[in-house]
C-alpha positions as CSV (number, residue, x, y, z in Angstrom):
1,X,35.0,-139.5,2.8
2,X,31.9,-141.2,4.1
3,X,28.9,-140.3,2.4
4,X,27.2,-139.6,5.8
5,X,30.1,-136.8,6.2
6,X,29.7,-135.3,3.1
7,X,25.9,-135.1,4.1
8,X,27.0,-133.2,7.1
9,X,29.5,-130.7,5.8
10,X,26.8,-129.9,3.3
11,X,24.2,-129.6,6.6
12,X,26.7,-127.3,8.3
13,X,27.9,-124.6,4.9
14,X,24.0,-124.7,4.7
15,X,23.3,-123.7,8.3
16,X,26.2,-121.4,8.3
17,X,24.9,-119.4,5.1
18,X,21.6,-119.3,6.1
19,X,22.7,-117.7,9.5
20,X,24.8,-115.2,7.3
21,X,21.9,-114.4,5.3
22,X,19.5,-114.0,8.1
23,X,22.0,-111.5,9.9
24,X,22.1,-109.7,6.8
25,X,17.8,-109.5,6.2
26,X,17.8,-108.6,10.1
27,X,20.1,-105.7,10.0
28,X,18.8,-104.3,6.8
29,X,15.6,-104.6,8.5
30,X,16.8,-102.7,11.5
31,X,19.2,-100.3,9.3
32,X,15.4,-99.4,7.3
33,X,13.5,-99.0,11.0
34,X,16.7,-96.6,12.1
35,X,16.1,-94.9,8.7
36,X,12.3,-94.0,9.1
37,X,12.7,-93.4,12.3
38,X,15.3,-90.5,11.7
39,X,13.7,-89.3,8.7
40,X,10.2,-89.4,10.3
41,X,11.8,-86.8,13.2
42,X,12.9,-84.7,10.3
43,X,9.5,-84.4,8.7
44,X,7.9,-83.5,12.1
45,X,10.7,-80.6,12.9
46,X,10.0,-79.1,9.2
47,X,5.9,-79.4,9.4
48,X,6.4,-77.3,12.6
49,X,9.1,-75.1,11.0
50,X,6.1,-74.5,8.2
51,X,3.2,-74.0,10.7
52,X,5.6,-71.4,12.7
53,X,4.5,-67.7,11.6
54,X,7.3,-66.1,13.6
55,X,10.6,-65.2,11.6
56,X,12.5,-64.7,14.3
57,X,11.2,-68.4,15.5
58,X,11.1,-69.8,12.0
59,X,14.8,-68.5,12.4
60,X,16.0,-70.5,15.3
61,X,14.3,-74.0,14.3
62,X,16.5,-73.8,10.7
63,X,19.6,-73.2,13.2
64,X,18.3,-75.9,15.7
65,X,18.0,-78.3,12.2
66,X,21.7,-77.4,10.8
67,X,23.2,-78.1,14.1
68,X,21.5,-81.3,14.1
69,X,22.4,-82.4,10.3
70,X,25.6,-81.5,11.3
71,X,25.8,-83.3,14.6
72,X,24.2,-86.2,12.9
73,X,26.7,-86.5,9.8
74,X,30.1,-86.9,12.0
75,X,28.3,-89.8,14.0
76,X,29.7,-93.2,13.4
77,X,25.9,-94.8,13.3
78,X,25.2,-92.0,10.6
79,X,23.0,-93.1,7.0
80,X,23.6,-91.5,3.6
81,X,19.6,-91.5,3.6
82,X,18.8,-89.6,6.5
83,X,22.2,-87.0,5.8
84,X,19.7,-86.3,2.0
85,X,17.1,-85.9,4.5
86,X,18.2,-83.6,6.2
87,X,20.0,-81.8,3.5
88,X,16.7,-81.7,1.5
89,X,14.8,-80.1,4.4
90,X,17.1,-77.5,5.7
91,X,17.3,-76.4,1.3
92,X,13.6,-75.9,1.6
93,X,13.8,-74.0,5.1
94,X,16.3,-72.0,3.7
95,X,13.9,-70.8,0.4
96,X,11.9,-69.5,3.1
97,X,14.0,-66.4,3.9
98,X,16.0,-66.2,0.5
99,X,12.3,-65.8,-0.6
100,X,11.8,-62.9,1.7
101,X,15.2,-61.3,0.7
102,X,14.2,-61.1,-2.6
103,X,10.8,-59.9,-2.3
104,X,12.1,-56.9,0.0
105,X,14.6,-56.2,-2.6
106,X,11.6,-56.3,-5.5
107,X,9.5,-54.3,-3.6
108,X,12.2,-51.8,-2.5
109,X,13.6,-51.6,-6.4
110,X,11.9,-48.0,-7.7
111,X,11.4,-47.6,-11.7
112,X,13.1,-44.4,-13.5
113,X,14.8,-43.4,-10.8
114,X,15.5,-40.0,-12.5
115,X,12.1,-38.6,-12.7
116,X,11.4,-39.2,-8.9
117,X,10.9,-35.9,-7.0
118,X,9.9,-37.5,-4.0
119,X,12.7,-37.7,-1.5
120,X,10.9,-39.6,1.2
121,X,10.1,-42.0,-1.5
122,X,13.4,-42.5,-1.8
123,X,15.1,-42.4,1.7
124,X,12.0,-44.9,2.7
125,X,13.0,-47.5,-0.4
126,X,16.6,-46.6,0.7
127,X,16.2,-47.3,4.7
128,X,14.2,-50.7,3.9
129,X,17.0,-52.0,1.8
130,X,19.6,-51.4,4.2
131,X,17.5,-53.5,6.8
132,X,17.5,-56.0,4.4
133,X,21.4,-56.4,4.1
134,X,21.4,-56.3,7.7
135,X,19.4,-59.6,7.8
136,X,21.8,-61.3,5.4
137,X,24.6,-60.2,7.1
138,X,23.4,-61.3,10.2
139,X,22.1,-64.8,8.6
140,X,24.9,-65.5,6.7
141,X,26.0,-69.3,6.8
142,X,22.8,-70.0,7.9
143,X,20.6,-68.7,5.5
144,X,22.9,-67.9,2.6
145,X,26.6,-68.5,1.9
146,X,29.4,-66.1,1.9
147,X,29.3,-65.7,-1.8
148,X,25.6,-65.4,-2.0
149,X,25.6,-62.6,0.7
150,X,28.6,-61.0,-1.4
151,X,26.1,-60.8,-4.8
152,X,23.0,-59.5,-2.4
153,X,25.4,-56.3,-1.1
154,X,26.8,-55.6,-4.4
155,X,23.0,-55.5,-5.7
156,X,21.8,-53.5,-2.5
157,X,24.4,-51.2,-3.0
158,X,24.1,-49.9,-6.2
159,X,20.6,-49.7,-5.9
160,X,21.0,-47.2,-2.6
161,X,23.6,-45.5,-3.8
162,X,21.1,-44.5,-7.0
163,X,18.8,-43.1,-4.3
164,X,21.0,-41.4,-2.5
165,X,22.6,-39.9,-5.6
166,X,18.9,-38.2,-6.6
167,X,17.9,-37.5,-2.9
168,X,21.2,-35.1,-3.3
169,X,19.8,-33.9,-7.1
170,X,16.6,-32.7,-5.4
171,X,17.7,-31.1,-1.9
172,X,20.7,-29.5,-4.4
173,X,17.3,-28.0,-6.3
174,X,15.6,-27.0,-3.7
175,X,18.1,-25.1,-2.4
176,X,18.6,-23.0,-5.7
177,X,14.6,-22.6,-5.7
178,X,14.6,-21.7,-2.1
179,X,17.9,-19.1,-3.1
180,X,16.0,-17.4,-6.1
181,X,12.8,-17.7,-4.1
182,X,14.6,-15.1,-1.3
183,X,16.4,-13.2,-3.8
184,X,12.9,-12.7,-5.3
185,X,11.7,-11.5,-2.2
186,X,14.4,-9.2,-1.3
187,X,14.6,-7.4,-5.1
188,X,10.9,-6.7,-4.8
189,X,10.8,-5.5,-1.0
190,X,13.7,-3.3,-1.9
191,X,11.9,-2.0,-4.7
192,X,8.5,-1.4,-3.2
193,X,10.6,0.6,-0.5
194,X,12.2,2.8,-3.4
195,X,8.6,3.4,-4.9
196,X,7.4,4.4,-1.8
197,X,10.3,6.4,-1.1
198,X,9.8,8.0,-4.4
199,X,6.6,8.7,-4.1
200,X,6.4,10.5,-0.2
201,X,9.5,12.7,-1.7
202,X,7.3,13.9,-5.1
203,X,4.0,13.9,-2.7
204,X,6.1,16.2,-0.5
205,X,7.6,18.3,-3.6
206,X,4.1,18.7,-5.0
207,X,2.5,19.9,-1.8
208,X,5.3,22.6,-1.9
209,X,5.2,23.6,-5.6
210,X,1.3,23.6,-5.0
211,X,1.5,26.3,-1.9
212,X,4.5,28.5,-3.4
213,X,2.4,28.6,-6.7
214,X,-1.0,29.2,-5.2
215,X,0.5,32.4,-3.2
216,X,2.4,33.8,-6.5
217,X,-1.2,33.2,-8.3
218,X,-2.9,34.9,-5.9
219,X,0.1,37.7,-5.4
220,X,0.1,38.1,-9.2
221,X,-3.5,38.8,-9.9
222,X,-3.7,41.5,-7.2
223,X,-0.9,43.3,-9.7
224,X,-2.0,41.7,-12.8
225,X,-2.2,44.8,-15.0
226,X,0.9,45.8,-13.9
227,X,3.1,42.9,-14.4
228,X,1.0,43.0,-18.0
229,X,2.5,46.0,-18.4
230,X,5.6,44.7,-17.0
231,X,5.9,41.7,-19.7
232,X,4.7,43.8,-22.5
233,X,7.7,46.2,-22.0
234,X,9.7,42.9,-21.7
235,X,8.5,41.6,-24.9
236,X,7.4,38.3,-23.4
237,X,4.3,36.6,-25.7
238,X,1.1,37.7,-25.2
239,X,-0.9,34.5,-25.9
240,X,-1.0,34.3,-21.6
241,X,-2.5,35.8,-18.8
242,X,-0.1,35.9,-16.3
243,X,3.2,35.1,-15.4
244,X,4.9,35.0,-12.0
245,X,8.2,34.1,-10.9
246,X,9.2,31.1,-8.4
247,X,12.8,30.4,-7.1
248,X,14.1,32.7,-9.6
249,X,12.4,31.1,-12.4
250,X,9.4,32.5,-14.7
251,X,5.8,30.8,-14.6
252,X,2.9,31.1,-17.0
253,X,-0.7,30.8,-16.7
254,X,-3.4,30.7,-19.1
255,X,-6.7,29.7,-17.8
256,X,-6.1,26.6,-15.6
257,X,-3.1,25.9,-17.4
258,X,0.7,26.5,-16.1
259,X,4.1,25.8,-17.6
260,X,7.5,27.5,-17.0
261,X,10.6,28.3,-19.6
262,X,11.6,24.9,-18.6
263,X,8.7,23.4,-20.5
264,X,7.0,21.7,-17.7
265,X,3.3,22.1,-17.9
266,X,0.5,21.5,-14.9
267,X,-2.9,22.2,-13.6
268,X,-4.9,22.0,-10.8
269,X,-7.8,19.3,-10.4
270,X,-10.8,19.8,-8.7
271,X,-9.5,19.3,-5.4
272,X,-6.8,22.0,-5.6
273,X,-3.9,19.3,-6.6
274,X,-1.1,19.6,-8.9
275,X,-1.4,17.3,-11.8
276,X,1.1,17.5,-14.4
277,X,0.6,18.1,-17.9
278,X,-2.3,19.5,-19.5
């Protein structure tokens, strides 16, 4: 071979290899600009996710980026770089509600359950919890996975179910208080009627005593010396000054004093009323 056609082969590799490698530096250049560009859209959508005060908005632009990432990932024209991108973002959008979860959960998680006597303490903790699992219920797949919802309900659950369990302790309590409360009430008005009762029957009795007595007293000393005479020839005690008979049965007086063979004894107060005893 001519040295003037080895020249020329050597020309032509070098042209073709430089060609190659200028392809090459032109699509890695492109491939980079494609890159940025995608990942510079991403950045935007997050800033405005972050700036969004909304939930329920906050909400729909995590949904809007997932359909996107995933959108993006079965495209033919799809990068590794930008699929991190938007796996990275949509992690920290997500930590945005699983951050919520958990602080409702903290703030709804009461200490010594057992020496709470508040019920609406309770049923308020108990309601606020169960609007949390209905969040993650209803944000599951986007928010949290299947398994993670799974943990939050078995978490939620016993935690409500502790609640409920003393809400029953205390309305079981206060129905036994409110029980002995009316049992209370109904032993003592039954036994202020039987005093009252008591006493109109022994004001009544008294009264009567008092009259029947009063017109034997005064029947007795009109014939004083002779029912003196009478109990002396009876042999009756002397140590009295007069003795009259009610119902059938014989009553003594000496001075303002009174008692019968029963052994009862009265008098009669300055306003003319029986008062037992001496």
């Amino acid at each position: 071979m001519s040295k003037k056609k080895i020249i020329f082969v050597i020309v032509f590799i070098v042209l073709i290899v430089g060609g190659f490698a200028g392809y090459q530096v032109y699509e890695n250049h492109v491939k980079e600009e494609v890159i940025a560009s995608e990942k510079t859209i991403i950045n935007k959508r997050y800033k405005a996710f972050n700036k969004e005060k909304d939930r329920t908005k906050k909400l729909e632009d995590l949904k809007s980026m997932i359909k996107e990432s995933n959108k993006y990932s079965k495209s033919k024209d799809s990068y590794s770089e930008v699929k991190k991108e938007y796996n990275s973002k949509i992690k920290q959008m997500r930590k945005y509600f699983i951050e919520g979860y958990d602080k409702s959960i903290a703030d709804n998680t009461l200490a010594d359950v057992g020496n709470i006597g508040d019920k609406n303490q309770l049923n308020t903790a108990k309601d606020n919890l169960n609007a949390v699992l209905t969040s993650i219920k209803d944000e599951i797949e986007t928010v949290s996975t299947k398994e993670e919802v799974a943990k939050y309900e078995e978490k939620i659950n016993a935690l409500t179910t502790s609640y409920s369990n003393k809400v029953t302790a205390i309305e079981e309590a206060e129905r036994k208080a409110e029980e002995e409360r009316k049992a209370k009430e109904e032993a003592k008005a039954k036994a202020e009627a039987e005093a009252k009762k008591s006493s109109s029957s022994n004001s009544s009795s008294n009264s009567s005593s008092s009259s029947r007595r009063r017109n034997n007293s005064s029947s007795s000393s009109s014939s004083s010396s002779s029912n003196r005479g009478n109990s002396s020839n009876s042999g009756l005690s002397s140590s009295y000054d007069e003795w009259f008979e009610v119902d059938g049965k014989k009553s003594y007086r000496k001075g303002n004093r009174y008692w019968d063979d029963a052994g009862n004894k009265w008098h009669f107060d300055e306003n003319g009323d029986v008062v037992l005893g001496w």
